[in-house]
C-alpha positions, 0 to 999 in steps of 0.5 A: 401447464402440460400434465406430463404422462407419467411411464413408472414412478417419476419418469415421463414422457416429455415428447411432441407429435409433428402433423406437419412434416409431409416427408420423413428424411425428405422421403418417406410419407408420413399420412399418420404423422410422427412422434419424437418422443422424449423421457425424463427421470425424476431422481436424486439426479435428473435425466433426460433421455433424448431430445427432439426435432428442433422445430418442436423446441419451444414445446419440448422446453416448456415440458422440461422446465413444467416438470423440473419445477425450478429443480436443474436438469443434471444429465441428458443421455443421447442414445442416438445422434440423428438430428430427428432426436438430437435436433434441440441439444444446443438450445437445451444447453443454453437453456441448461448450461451445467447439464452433462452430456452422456454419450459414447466416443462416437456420440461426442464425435458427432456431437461437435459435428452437428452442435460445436459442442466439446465440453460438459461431456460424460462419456459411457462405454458397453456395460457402464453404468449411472447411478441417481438414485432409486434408478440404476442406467446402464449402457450397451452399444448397439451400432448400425442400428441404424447409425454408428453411435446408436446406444440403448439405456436400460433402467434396472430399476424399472425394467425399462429399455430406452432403445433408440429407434429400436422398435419405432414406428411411424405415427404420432401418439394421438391422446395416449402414450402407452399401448395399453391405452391406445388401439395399436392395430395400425401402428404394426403395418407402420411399424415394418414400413418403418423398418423397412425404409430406415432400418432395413439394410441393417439386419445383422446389426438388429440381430445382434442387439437382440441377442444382447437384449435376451439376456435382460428382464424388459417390462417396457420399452421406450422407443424413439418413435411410436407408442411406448410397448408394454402390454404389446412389447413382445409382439414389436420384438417378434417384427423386428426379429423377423424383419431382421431375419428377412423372413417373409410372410407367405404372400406376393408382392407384383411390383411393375411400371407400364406406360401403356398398359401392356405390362400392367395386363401381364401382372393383372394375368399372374396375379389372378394365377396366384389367387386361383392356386391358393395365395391368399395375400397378393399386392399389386404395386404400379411403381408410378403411382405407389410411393416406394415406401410402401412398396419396401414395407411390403417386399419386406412383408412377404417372401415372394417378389415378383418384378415387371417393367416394359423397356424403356430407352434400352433399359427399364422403366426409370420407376422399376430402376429406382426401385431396384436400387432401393431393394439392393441397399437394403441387401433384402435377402431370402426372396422367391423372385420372378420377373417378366416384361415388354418391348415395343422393338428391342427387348432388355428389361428382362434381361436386366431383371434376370441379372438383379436376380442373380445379384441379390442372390435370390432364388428364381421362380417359373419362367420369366415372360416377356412380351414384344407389343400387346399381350398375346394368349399364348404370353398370357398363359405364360404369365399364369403358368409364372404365377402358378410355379410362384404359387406352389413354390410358396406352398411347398416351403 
């Protein structure tokens, strides 16, 4: 019944699209849905790599059993044990007893933990590699990226990398599975959120699996989630090489909570400071109502952050709290910060974001405003004269 997309000679695409799912992870929105995507080699031996979630199952077999066509299934590679890809392995293995599982001493680890599984298992280590047929696998251990078992699989054959969540995006794949069939513009804005709510902390981790991948010839780039990269595979590198690096594109994030305005006036004046002295990109986040997922994706974007928050029960705003908390798991690096803040009778937020500064080891800019009550000129100027330094600064580097 499913005319399965083929990716090169005899190897396909056999995975879904959820529309449904509202949070990834329980917390992250997904307006664009997502993908979970899953491939299957046609060879002497058949391979599948990767499964999907379990509540798309029934479509995932369907599309296995298509393609198989009576044959057996004899392996399935899992390259990364989350629950997201590795949701359906027990229910493939009813449905294929006789299938080995290909994985590393932590995949198998994990693979009892979530499935009770312990038998059938084909274990690989760095540089191993399987051969069934024209293709020739081989396997090379990328931990942290973004779990401990994480692998990549690559094809010599074809020159294809199956990367685990390396290079994902949010987004289903609406029609079209391969970049160059599909307008990929928007999937680049989610492809850094992305990496910014899943992956960010783990940018060491990133940069050394880039290294190893510099040494292989990779035409195409099958990744877990988003649109297989091919005519583009060059540009999802370059993002995930600078992410990783936490090197920011030249622009402002102003990320604050305010309650009754004052605070938000306070931004409203630097931002302008900013665009009258030459930044051209500036976003505006009130933690209240910008889902933190967004506002991760664009601290990760660009290089300068800039922080308020009215005190609130001799601490900061709960949202800017949550936020901050955010910022430091993810160990976000290389950022120009400045801050500023409001009180109605005792003053701490400012305080507070001053020593956020100093444990994220970022380098402080202009001088940081803080306002008791309304907004007064003379604090008014101050929050331009903090937007200007934030500015200039920007300009020099």
């Amino acid at each position: 019944m499913y005319k399965l997309k083929e990716i090169s000679d005899k190897i396909f695409y056999v995975g879904v699209n959820d529309r449904q799912k509202s949070l990834f992870e329980n917390m992250w929105p997904l307006p664009y849905g997502v993908s979970y995507n899953s491939y299957l080699i046609v060879d002497e031996k058949i391979v599948l790599v990767d499964t999907v979630d379990v509540c798309y199952s029934d479509i995932f077999l369907k599309k296995i059993a298509d393609a198989l066509n009576g044959r057996k299934l004899d392996y399935l590679i899992i390259d990364h044990m989350e629950p997201d890809h590795a949701g359906s392995i027990r229910l493939l293995r009813q449905q294929y007893p006789d299938v080995q599982l290909v994985g590393n001493k932590y995949t198998f680890g994990m693979l009892e933990g979530f499935h009770g599984i312990t038998r059938g298992l084909y274990e690989v280590k760095e540089g191993d590699t399987l051969n069934i047929g024209r293709h020739q696998l081989s396997f090379y251990m990328a931990p942290m990226v973004h779990w401990p078992e994480v692998m990549v699989t690559y094809d010599a054959t074809d020159k294809i990398l199956f990367s685990a969540d390396a290079f994902g995006t949010y987004g289903t794949l609406d029609g079209g599975v391969i970049d160059s069939e599909m307008n990929v513009e928007h999937y680049w804005e989610e492809m850094i959120r992305y990496y910014s709510n899943i992956v960010g902390k783990y940018g060491n981790p990133v940069q050394r699996l880039l290294h190893k991948l510099s040494a292989f010839d990779i035409q195409t780039i099958c990744s877990t989630h988003g649109p297989v990269w091919r005519e583009h595979k060059q540009k999802a590198i370059e993002i995930y090489d600078r992410l990783s690096r936490y090197e920011g594109e030249d622009g402002v994030v102003i990320a604050y909570g305010s309650m009754y305005g004052n605070t938000e006036q306070m931004a409203e004046a630097i931002a302008s400071a900013l665009a009258e002295n030459g930044v051209r990109n500036i976003v505006i986040h009130d933690v209240s109502k910008s889902p933190a997922s967004y506002i991760l994706k664009d601290i990760f974007k660009y290089k300068g952050l800039i922080i308020g928050s009215p005190t609130y029960c001799n601490s900061l705003f709960p949202e800017v709290e949550s936020l901050l908390s955010k910022i430091e798991i993810r160990e976000v690096k290389n950022r120009l910060f400045g801050y500023f803040g409001s009180f109605s009778w005792a003053g701490t937020a400012v305080k507070r974001l001053a020593a956020f500064g100093e444990k994220m080891k970022w380098e402080t800019v202009g001088t940081p405003v803080e306002q008791k009550q309304a907004l007064k000129a003379d604090k008014y100027e101050a929050c331009r004269a903090l937007g200007e330094a934030m500015a200039k600064q920007l300009i020099n580097e």
